[in-house]
The first five atom37 places (N, CA, C, CB, O) and aatype in JSON, in Angstrom:
{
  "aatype": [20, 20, 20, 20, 20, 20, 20, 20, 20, 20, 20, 20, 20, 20, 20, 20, 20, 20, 20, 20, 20, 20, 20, 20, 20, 20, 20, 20, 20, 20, 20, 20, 20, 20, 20, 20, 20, 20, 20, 20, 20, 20, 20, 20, 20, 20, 20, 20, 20, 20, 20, 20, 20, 20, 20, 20, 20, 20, 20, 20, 20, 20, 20, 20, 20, 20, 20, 20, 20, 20, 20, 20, 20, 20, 20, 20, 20, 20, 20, 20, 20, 20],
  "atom_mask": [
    [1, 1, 1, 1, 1],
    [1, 1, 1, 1, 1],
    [1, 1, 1, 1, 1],
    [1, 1, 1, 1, 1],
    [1, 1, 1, 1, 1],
    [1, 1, 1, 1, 1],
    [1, 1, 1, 1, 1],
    [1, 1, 1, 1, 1],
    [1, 1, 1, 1, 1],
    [1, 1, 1, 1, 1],
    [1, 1, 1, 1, 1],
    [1, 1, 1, 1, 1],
    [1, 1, 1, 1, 1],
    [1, 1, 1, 1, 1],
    [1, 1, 1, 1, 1],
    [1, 1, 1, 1, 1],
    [1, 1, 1, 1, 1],
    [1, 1, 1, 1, 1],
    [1, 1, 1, 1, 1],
    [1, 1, 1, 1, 1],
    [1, 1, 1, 1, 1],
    [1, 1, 1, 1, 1],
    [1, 1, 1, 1, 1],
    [1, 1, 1, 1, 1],
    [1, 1, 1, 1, 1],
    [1, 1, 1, 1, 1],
    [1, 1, 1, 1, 1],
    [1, 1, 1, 1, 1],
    [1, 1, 1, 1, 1],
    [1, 1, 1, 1, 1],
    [1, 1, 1, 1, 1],
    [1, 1, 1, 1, 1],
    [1, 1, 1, 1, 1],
    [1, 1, 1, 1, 1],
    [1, 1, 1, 1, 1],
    [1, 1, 1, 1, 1],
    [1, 1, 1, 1, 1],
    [1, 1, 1, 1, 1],
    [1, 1, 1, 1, 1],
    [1, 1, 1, 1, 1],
    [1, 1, 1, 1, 1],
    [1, 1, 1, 1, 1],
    [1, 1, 1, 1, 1],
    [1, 1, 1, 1, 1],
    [1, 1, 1, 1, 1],
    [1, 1, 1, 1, 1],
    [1, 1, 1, 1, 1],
    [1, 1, 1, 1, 1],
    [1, 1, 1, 1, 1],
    [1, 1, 1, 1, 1],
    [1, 1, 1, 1, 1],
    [1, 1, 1, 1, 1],
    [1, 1, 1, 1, 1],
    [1, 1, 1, 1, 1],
    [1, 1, 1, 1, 1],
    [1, 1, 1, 1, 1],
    [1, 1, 1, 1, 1],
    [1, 1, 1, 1, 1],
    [1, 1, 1, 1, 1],
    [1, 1, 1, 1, 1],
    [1, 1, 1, 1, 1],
    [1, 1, 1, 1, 1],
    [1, 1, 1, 1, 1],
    [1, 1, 1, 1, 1],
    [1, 1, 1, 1, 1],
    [1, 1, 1, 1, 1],
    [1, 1, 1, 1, 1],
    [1, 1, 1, 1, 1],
    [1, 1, 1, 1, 1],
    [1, 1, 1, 1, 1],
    [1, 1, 1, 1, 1],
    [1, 1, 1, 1, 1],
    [1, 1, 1, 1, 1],
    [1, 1, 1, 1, 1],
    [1, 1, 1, 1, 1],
    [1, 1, 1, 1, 1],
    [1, 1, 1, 1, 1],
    [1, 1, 1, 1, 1],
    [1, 1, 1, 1, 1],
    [1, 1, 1, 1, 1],
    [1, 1, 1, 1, 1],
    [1, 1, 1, 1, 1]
  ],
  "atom_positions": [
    [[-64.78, 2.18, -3.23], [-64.85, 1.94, -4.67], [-66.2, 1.33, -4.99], [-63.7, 1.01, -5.13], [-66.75, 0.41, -4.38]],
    [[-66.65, 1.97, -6.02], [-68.06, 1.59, -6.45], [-68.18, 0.7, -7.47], [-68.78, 2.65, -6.85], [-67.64, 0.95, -8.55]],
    [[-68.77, -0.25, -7.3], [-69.19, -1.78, -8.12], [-69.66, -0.77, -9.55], [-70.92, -3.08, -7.16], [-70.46, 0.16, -9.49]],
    [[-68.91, -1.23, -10.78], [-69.28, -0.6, -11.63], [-70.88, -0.69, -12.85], [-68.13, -0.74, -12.06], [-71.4, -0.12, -13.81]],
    [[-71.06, -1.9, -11.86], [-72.68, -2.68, -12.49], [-73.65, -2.16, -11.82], [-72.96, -4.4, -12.29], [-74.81, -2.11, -12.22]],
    [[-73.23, -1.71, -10.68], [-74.62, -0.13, -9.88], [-75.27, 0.92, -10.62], [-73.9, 1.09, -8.78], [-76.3, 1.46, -10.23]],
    [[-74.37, 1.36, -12.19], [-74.32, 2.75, -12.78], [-75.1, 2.58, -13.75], [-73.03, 3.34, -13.22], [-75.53, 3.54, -14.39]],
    [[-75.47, 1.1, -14.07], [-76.12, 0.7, -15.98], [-77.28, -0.5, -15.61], [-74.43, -0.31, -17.45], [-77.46, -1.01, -14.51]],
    [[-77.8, -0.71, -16.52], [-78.7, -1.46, -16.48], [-78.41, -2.89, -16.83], [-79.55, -0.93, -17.15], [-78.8, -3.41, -17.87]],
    [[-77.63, -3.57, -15.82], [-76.93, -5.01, -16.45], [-77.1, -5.63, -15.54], [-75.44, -5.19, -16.9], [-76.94, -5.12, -14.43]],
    [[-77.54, -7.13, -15.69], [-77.7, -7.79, -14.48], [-76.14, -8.44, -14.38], [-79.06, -8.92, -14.5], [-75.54, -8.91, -15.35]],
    [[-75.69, -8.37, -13.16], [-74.67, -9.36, -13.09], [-74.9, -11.14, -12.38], [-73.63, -8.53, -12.23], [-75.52, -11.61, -11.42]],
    [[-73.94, -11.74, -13.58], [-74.16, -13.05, -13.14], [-73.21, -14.15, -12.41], [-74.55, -13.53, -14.15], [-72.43, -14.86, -13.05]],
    [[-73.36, -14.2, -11.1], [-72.72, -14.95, -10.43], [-72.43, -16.23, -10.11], [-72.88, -14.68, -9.88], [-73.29, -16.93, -9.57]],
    [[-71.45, -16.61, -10.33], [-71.53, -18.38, -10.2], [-70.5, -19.17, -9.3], [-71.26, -19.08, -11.7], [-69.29, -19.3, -9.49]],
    [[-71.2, -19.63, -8.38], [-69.86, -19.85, -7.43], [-70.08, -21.62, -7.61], [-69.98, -19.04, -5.41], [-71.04, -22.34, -7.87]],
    [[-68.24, -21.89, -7.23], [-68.48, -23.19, -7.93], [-67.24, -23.79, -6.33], [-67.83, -23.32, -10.22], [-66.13, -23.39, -5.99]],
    [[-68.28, -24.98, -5.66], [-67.99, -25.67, -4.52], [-67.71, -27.16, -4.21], [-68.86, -25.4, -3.91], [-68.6, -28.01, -4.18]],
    [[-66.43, -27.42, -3.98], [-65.96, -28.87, -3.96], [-67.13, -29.3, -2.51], [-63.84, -29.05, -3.63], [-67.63, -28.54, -1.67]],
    [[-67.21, -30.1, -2.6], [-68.14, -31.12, -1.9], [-67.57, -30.83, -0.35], [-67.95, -32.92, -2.53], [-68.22, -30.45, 0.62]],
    [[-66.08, -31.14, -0.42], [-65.64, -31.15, 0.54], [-64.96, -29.72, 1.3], [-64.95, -32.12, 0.29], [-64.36, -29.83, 2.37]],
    [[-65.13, -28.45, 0.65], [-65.07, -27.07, 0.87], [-65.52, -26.84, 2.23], [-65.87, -26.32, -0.1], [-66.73, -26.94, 2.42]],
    [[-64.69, -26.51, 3.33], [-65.22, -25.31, 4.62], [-65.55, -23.86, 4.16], [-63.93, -25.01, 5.8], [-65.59, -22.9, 4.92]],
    [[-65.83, -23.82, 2.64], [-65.81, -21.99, 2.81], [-67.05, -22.0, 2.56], [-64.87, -20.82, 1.74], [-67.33, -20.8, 2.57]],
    [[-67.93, -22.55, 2.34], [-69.52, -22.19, 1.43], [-69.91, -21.42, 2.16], [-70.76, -23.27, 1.15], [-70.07, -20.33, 1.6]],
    [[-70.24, -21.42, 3.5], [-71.37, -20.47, 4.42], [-70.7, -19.2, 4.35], [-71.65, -20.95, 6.2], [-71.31, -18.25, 3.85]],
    [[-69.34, -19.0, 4.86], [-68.39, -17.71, 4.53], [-68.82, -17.26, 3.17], [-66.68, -18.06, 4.49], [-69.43, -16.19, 3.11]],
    [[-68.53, -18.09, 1.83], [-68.71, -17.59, 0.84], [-70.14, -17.02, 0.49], [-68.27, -18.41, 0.11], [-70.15, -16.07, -0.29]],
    [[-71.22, -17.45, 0.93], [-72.85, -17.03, 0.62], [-72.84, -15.83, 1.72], [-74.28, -18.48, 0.99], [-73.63, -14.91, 1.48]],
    [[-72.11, -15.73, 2.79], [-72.95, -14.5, 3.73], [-71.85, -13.51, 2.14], [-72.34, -14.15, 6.39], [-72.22, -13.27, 0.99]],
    [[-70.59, -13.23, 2.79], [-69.77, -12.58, 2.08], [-70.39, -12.1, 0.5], [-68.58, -13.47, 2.07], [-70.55, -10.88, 0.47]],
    [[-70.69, -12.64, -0.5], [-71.73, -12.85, -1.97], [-72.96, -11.65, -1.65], [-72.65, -14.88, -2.1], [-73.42, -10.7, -2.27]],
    [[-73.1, -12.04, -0.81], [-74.72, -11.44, -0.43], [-74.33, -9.88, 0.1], [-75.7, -12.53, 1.11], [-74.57, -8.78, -0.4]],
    [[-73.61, -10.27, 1.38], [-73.38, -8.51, 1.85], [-72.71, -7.84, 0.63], [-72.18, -8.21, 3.39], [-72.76, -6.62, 0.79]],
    [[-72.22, -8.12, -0.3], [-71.35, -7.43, -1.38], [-72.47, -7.02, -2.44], [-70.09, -8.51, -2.08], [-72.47, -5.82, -2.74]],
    [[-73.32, -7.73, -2.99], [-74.63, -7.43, -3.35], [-75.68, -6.34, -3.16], [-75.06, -8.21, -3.01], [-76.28, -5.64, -3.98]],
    [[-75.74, -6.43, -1.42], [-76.43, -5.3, -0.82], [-75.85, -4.28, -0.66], [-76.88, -5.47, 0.21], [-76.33, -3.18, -0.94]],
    [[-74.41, -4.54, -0.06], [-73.89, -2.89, -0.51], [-74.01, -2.16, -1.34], [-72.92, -2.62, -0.66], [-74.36, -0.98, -1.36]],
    [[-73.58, -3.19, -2.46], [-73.47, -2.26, -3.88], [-74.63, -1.78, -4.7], [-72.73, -3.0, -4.91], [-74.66, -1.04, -5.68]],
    [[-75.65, -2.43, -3.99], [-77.26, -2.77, -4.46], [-76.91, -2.88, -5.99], [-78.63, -1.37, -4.07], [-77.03, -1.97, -6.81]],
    [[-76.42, -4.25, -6.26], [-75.87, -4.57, -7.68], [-77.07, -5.71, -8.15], [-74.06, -5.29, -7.64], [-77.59, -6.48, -7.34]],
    [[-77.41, -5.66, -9.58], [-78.87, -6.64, -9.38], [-78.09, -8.04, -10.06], [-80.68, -5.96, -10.54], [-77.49, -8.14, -11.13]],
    [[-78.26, -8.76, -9.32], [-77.5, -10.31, -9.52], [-77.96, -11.46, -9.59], [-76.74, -10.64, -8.66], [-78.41, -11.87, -8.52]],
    [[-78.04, -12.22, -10.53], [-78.5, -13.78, -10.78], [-76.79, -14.38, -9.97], [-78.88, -14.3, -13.07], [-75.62, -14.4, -10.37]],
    [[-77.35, -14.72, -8.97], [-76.36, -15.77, -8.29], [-77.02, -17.49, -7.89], [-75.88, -14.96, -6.74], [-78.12, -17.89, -7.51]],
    [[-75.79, -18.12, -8.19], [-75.86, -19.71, -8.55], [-74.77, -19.63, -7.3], [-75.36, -20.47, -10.44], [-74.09, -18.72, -6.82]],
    [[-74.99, -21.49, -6.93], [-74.25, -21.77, -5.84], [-74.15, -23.44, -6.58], [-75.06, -21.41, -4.12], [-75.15, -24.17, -6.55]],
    [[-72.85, -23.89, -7.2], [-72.8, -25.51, -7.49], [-72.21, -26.18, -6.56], [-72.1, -25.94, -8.68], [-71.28, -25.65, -5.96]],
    [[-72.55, -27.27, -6.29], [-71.67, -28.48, -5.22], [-70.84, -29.19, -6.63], [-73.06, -30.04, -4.05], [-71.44, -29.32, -7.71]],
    [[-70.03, -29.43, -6.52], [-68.96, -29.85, -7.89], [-67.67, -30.98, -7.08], [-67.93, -27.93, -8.72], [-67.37, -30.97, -5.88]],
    [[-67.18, -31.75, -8.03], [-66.59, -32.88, -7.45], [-65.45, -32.29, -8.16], [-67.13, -34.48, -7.71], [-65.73, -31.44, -9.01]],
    [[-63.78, -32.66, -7.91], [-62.66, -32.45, -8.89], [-62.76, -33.42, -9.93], [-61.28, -32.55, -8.27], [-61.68, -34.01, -9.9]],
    [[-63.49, -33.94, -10.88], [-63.68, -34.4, -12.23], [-64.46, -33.09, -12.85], [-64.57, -35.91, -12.31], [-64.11, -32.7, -13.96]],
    [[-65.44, -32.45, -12.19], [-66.07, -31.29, -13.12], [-65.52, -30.51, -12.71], [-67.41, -30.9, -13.22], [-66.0, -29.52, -13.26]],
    [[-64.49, -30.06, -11.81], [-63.38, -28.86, -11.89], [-63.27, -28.58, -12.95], [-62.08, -29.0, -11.48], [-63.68, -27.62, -13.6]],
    [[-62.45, -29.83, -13.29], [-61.35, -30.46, -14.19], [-61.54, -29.43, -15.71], [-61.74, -32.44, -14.48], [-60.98, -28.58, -16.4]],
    [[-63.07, -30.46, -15.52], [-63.68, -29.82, -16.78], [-64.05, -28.77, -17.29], [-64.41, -30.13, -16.98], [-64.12, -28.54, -18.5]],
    [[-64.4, -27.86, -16.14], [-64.66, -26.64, -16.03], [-63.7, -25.38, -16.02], [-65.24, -26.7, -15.11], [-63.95, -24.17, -16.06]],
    [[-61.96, -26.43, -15.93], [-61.16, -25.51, -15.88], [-60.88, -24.41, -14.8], [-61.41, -25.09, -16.79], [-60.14, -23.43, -14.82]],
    [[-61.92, -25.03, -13.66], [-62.15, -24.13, -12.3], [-60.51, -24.25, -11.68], [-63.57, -24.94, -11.0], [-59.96, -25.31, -11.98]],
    [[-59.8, -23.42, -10.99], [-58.73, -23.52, -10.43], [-58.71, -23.75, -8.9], [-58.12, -22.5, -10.79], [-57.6, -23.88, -8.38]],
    [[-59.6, -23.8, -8.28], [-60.18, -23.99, -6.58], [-61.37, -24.26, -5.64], [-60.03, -23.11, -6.09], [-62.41, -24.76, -6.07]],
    [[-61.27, -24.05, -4.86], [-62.66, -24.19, -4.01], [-62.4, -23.42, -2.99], [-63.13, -25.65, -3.47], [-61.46, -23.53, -2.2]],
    [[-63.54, -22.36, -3.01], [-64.62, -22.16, -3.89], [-63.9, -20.99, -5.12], [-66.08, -21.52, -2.9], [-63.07, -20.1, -4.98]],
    [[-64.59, -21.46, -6.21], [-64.3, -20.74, -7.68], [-65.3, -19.87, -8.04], [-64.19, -21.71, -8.88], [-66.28, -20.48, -8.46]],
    [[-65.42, -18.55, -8.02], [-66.47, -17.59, -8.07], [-66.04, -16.97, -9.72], [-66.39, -16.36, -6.6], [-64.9, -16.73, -10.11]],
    [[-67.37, -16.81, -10.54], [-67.05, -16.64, -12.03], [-68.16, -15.45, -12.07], [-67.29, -18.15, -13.2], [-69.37, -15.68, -12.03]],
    [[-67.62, -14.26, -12.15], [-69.15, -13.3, -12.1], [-68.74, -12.8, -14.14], [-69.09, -11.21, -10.3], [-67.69, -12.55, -14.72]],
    [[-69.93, -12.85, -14.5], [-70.16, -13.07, -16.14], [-69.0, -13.98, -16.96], [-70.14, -11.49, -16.89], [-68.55, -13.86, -18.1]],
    [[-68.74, -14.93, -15.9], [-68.42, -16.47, -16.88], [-66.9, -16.13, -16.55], [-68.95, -16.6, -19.04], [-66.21, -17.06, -16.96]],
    [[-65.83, -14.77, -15.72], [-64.59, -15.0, -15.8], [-64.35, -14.86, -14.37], [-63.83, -14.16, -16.75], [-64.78, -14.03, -13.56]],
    [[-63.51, -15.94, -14.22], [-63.04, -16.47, -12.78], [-62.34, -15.38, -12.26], [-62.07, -17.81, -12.76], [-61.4, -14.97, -12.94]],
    [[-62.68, -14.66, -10.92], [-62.2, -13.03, -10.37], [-60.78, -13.71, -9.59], [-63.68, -11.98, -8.93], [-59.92, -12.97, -9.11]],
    [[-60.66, -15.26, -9.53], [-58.93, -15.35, -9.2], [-58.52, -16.79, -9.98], [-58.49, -15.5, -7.16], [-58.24, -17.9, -9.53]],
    [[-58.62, -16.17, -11.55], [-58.0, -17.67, -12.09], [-56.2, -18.09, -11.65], [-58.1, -17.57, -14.05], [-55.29, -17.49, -11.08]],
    [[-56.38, -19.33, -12.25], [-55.01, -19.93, -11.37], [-54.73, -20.82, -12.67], [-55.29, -20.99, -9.56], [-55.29, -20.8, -13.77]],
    [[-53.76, -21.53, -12.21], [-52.81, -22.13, -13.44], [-53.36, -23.73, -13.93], [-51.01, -22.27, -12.79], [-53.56, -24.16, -15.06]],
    [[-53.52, -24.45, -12.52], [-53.59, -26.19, -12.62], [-55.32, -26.16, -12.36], [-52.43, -27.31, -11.06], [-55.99, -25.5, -11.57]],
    [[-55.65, -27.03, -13.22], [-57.31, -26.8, -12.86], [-57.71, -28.21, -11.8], [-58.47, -26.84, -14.63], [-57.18, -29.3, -11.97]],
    [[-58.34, -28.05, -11.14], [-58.49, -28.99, -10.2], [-59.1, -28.17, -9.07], [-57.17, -29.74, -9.87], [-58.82, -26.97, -8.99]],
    [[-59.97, -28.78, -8.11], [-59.81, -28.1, -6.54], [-59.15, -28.4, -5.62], [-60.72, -28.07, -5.84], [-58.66, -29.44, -6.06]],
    [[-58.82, -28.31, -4.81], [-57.84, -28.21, -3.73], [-58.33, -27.31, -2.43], [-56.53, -27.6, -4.36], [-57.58, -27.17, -1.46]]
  ]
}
């Protein structure tokens, strides 16, 4: 299945959002990246270190919380990380 932002001229924007205390970051940046190059998709990607008070605020549902053009690809119910 083909990344549908390969076909048009749109940058996609990535935002991954990381509790302090997260084991996934390095998983999450190789993983981000090879998905990128496959798709040769052109991407502004962000990487935040975030505490559960700016979860909170952010309405993020986990760690790590990936938002590609601002909507969370696995929103969840209770906002907080965990």
């Amino acid at each position: 299945m083909n990344c549908p932002y390969n076909n048009i001229n749109m940058k996609m924007k990535i935002d991954c959002y990381i509790a302090t205390s997260c084991s996934s970051e390095e998983r999450l940046r190789i993983n981000i990246n090879e998905a990128i190059k496959l798709e040769s998709v052109d991407a502004d990607l962000n990487f935040y270190k975030i505490d559960e008070a700016e979860a909170k605020k952010l309405n993020l549902m986990g760690s790590p919380s990936v938002l590609i053009n601002g909507e969370d690809i696995l929103p969840g119910e209770i906002p907080g990380i965990s």
